[in-house]
N, C-alpha and C positions, 0 to 999 in steps of 0.2 A: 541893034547894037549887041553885039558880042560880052558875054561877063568875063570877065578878070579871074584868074582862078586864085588869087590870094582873096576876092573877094568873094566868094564860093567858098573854099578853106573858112574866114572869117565867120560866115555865116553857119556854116556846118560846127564849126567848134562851139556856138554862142548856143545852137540847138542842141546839140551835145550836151551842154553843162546845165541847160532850163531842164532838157528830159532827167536826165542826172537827178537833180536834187527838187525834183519831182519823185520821183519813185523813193527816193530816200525820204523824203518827209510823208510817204505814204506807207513806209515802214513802221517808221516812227508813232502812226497816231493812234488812238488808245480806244479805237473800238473794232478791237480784232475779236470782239465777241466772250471774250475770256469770263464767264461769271464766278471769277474767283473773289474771297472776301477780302483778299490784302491786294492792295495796290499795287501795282509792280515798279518795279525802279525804272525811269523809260531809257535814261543816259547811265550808264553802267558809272560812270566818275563823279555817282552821285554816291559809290559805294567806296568805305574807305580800303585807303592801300594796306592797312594792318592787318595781317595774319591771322588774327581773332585769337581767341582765347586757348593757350595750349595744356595747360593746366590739366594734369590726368584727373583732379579730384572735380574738373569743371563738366567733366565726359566722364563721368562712372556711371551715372543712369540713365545715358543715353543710346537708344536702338533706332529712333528714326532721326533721319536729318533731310532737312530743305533744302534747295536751289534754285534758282533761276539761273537759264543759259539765257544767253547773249553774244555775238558774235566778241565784243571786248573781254568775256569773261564770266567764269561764273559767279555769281553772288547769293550770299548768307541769306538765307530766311529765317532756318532753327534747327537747332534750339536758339535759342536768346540771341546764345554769345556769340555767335555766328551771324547775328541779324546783320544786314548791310557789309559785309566784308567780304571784299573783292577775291574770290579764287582762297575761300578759308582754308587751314590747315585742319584736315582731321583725325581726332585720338581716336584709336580704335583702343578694344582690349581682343587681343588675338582670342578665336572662339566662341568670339558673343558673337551671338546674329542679326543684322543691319535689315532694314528699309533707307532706301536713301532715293527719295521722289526728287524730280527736279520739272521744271517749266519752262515752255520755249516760250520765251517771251518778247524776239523779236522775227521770230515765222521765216528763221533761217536754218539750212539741214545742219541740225546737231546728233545727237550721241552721247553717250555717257559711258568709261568703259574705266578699271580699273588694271594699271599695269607695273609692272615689274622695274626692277632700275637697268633691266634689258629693255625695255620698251616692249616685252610682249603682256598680254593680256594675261591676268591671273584666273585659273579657272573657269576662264569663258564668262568673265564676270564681265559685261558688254549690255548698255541697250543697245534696241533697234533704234535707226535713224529716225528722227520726226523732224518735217518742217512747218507744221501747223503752230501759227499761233495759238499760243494757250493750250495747247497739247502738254497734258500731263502724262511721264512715266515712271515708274516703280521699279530699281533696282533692289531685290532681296539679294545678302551675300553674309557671309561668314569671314569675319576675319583673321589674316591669315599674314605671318611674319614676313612674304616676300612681297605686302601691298607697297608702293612708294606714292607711288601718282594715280590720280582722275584728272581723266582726261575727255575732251570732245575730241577724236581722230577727225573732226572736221576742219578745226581751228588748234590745232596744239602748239601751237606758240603761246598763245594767249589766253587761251582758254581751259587752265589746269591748276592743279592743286595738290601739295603736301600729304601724305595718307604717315600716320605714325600709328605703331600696332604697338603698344603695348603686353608683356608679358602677363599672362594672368596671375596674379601672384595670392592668390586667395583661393582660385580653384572654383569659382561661379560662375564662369562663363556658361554662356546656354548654348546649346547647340541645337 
């Protein structure tokens, strides 16, 4: 007996959508090896939509800041006020100099790059791509009055964030 090719079709779509959300729930599951000490967020909508904390007096002693990447987004680790917040807004003070680590946390190719309100890259301020779960990398940069956005050029829809550089009005930036 001859098959039906809607029942072919039928069956090809039903295996389609099992391998689907198979490889998706094997994205998802939490022993990508990572021997980090904080847990990581595993559904990015666990991280709130608020902006975090913009406050220049909340960012005056601060030189390193956290991330986790995520294919939804980046999310807050630290300082504090940044903990859980979805794609934070960051105060810089123009000519202080940054570490800004971040984590792939769900072993999709990400990026980290800082750019311009042209969309080009400031400085060559860019990591390299990683798709390793649990790969850690280290942006060092100096802040600079034409910063706008961080961005993932993998995901930039979604996956970006506010950069605000403050003027240094005191005259301690480090370089």
């Amino acid at each position: 007996m001859a098959s039906h090719p809607a029942d072919r079709r039928a069956f090809l779509s039903t295996a389609s959508a099992a391998l689907a959300a198979t490889a998706v729930a094997g994205c998802l599951s939490d022993d990508g090896g990572a021997d980090d000490a904080e847990e990581p967020i595993v559904d990015v909508a666990e991280a709130t939509a608020s902006e975090g904390e913009t406050d220049p007096d909340a960012w005056a002693d601060v030189d390193e800041i956290r991330l986790d990447g995520y294919v939804g987004g980046w999310v807050g680790v630290s300082p504090d006020h940044v903990d859980r917040i979805e794609n934070p807004t960051l105060v810089l003070i123009e000519g202080n100099e940054y570490e800004l680590t971040w984590t792939n946390q769900d072993g999709v190719k990400h990026n980290l790059a800082i750019h311009d309100d042209e969309g080009e890259v400031v400085d060559e301020y860019a990591t390299g791509v990683s798709e390793d779960l649990g790969a850690t990398t280290t942006l060092e940069f100096v802040a600079r009055p034409e910063m706008a956005i961080y961005i993932c050029e993998h995901q930039p829809a979604i996956q970006y964030g506010e950069v605000v550089v403050l003027e240094d009005t005191d005259g301690s930036a480090t370089h």
